[in-house]
N, C-alpha and C positions, 0 to 999 in steps of 0.2 A: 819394521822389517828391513831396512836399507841400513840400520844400523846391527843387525843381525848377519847381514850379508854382507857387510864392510867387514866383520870378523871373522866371517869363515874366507872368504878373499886375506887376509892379513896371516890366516894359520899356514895355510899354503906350503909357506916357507918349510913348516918345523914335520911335512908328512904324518900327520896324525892317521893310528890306522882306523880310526872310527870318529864320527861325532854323533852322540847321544841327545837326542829331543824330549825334553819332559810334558808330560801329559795332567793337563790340571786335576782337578777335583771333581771328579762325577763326570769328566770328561769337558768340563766348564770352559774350557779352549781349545775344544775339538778343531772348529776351522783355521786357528792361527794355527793349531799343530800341525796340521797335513800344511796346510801353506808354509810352514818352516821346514818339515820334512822334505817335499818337493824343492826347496832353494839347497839343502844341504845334496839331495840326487845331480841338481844340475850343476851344481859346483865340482861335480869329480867325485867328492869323499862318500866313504864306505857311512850306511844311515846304518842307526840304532835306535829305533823308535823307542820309548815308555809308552806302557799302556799298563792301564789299571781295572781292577775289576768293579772298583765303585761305581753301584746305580748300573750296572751294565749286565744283559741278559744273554745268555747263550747265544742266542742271533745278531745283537749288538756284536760280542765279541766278533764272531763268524765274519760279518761285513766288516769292523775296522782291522781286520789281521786282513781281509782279501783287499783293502785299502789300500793297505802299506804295504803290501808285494805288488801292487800294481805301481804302485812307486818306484819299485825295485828295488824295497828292503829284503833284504836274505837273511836280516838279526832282531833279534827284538829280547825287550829287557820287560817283564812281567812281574807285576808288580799287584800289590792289594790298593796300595795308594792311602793316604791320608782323609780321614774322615772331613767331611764338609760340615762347619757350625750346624749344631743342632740334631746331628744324624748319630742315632743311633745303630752300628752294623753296615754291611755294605750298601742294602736294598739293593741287590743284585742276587743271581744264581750263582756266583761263588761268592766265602764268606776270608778265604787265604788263598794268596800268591802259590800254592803248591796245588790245591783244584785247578786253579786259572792254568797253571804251567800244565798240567798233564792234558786237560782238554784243547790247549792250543796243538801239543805236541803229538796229539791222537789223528787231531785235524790238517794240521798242518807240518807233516813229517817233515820236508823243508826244509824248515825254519832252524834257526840255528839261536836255541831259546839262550837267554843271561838268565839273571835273578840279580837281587842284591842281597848284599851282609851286612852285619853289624859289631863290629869289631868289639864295641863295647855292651854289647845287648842292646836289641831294640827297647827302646824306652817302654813298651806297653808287653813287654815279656816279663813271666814271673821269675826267670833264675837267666843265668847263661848258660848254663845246661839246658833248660827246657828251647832257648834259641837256638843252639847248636843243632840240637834236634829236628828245629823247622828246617835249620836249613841243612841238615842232610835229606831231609821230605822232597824237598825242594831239588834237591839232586836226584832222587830218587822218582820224581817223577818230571825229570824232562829237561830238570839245566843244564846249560852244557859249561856255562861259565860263570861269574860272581863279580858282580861293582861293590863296593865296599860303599857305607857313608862316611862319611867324613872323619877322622880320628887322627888328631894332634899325637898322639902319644905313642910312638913308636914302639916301648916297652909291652902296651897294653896288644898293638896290634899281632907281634912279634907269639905272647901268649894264647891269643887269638888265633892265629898259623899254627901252633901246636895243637891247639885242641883240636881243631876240625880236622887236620890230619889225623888226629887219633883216631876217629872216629869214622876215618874211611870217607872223607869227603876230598875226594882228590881231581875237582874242575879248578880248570886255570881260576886264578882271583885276582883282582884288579883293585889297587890301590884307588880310593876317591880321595881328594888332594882338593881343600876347598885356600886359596892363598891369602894370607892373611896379608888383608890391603887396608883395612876400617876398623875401628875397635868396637863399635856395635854390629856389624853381622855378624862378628867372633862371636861375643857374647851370646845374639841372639840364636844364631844354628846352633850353636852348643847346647845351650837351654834346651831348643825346640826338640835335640835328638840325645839328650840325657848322655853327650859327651863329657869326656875331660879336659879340663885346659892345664896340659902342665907346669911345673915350678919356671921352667924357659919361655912360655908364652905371656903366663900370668907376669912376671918380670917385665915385658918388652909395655902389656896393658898400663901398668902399675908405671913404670916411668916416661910413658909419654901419651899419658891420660891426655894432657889438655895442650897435645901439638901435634895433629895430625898427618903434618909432612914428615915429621921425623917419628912418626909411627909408622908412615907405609914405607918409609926405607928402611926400619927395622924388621916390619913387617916381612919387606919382599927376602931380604937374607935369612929370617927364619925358615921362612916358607924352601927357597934352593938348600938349603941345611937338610930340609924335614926331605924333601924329592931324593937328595943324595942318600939321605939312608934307608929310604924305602927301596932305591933301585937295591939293595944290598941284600932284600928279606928273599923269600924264594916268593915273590910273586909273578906274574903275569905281565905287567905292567902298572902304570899309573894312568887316573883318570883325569884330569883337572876339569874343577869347574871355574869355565871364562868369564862369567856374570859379563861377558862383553867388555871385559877390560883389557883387550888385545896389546894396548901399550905395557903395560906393565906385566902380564902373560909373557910376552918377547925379551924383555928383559931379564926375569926371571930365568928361562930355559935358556937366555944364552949364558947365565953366570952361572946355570946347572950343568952346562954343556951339552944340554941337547942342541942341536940343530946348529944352522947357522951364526 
C-alpha cells in the first residue's frame, strides 16, 4: 500500500480526472480493494471502482455498491470479471456485465455506471459482431461510458470507433493505454486478451530481445507515439495503466505533452 500511495501522490502533477481500482477474482481482494479505494478518496482524486459479478449474489452486489458510495464513489466500472482456475460460470446471480449493469442501475440511479470494450473482440466472443452486440446491451442497459482493453493497434481500434458508431452506441470511450515498459507483459496481456501486436511493436520486441534498457526506451517512445495518435481518434480520453511505474509514467506524458 505505501508504494500504491507513493503513486497516486506522484500523479498529482498530471490532474488525472479519474483513478480506476481493480477488483480480483470472486472478489479474492476485496479488503485490499476498499483499503486502496479509501487511499485514492483521501488523496483528492475522483475513485472508479471495478466490481465484478463473479461468485457475487444480488445482496453481495447491494452491500459492495453501498460500500463504495459510502467512500464517496459517484462511478463505478461493472464488470463480469475473469473466471477464477477451475470455475466453471460466474456461481453468482448474474452470468454478463449487462444483468450486473442494469441491476446496479435499477438500484442505484446515482451511480454514474462505465463498462468496458474490446476493441479487438473479447477473446471468449464468437464473432466481433456478436461483441458489438454486448456492448450495445451493455449501453442499453445502464452504461454511461466505455474503458477500452488494451490495443496496440491503432488501425484495428480506429475500425472498432466505426463499428460501434454504426450501430448506435454513442457513450463517451476511453482509450486503455497499457505502456510498453518489459517485453514479457507485452507478450503476456496480449496472449491473455487475444490482442495484436503490430508490425511497429513486434519490431522494437524482435530487436531488443535480450537488452532490456534499450527495450524500455524504445518501449516508452512507442508507447508517447501510440497516446499521440489515440488523442487524434474521436475518443473520450485515455486510460493508462500505471502497474506503479510512476517514474517512467512521468516521463512518458511529459514527451506526450501532457502535463507538466
Amino acid at each position: 500500500m505505501d508504494t500504491v500511495v507513493g503513486t497516486l501522490s506522484k500523479l498529482d502533477r498530471f490532474k488525472p480526472d479519474f483513478i480506476s481500482c481493480t477488483y480480483g477474482a470472486g472478489g479474492s481482494n476485496r479488503g485490499r480493494n476498499m483499503e486502496l479505494c479509501a487511499a485514492v478518496e483521501k488523496s483528492g482524486h475522483e475513485l472508479v471502482p471495478h466490481f465484478t459479478c463473479i461468485g457475487s449474489s444480488r445482496d453481495d452486489v447491494r452491500q459492495a455498491v453501498t460500500d463504495f458510495q459510502n467512500l464517496g464513489a459517484e462511478n463505478m466500472l461493472a464488470l463480469r470479471g475473469d473466471f477464477p482456475p477451475g470455475w466453471q460460470g460466474t456461481q453468482g446471480d448474474f452470468s454478463h456485465a449487462d444483468e450486473l449493469l442494469r441491476f446496479i442501475s435499477a438500484g442505484f440511479p446515482n451511480l454514474c455506471m462505465g463498462a468496458a470494450a474490446y476493441p479487438e473482440k473479447h477473446i471468449a466472443a464468437p464473432s466481433f459482431e456478436a461483441d458489438i452486440g454486448c456492448l450495445k446491451s451493455k449501453q442499453d442497459n445502464g452504461a454511461h461510458f466505455f474503458i477500452t482493453q488494451l490495443c496496440h493497434d491503432i488501425s484495428a481500434f480506429q475500425r472498432f470507433l466505426d463499428k460501434v458508431r454504426g450501430v448506435g452506441v454513442n457513450a463517451p470511450i476511453i482509450a486503455g493505454i497499457m505502456p510498453v515498459l518489459s517485453r514479457d507483459p507485452v507478450i503476456r496481456m496480449t496472449l491473455a486478451n487475444g490482442c495484436s501486436i503490430p508490425a511497429e511493436l513486434s519490431a522494437i520486441m524482435g530487436k531488443y530481445e535480450k537488452d532490456p534498457a534499450s527495450f524500455t526506451a524504445a518501449g516508452m517512445e512507442y508507447t508517447v507515439s501510440q497516446i499521440q495518435r489515440f488523442l487524434k481518434l474521436d475518443i473520450a480520453g485515455i486510460h493508462l495503466y500505471t502497474m506503479n511505474k510512476w517514474e517512467s509514467l512521468t516521463k512518458i506524458l511529459q514527451a506526450a505533452g501532457i502535463g507538466d
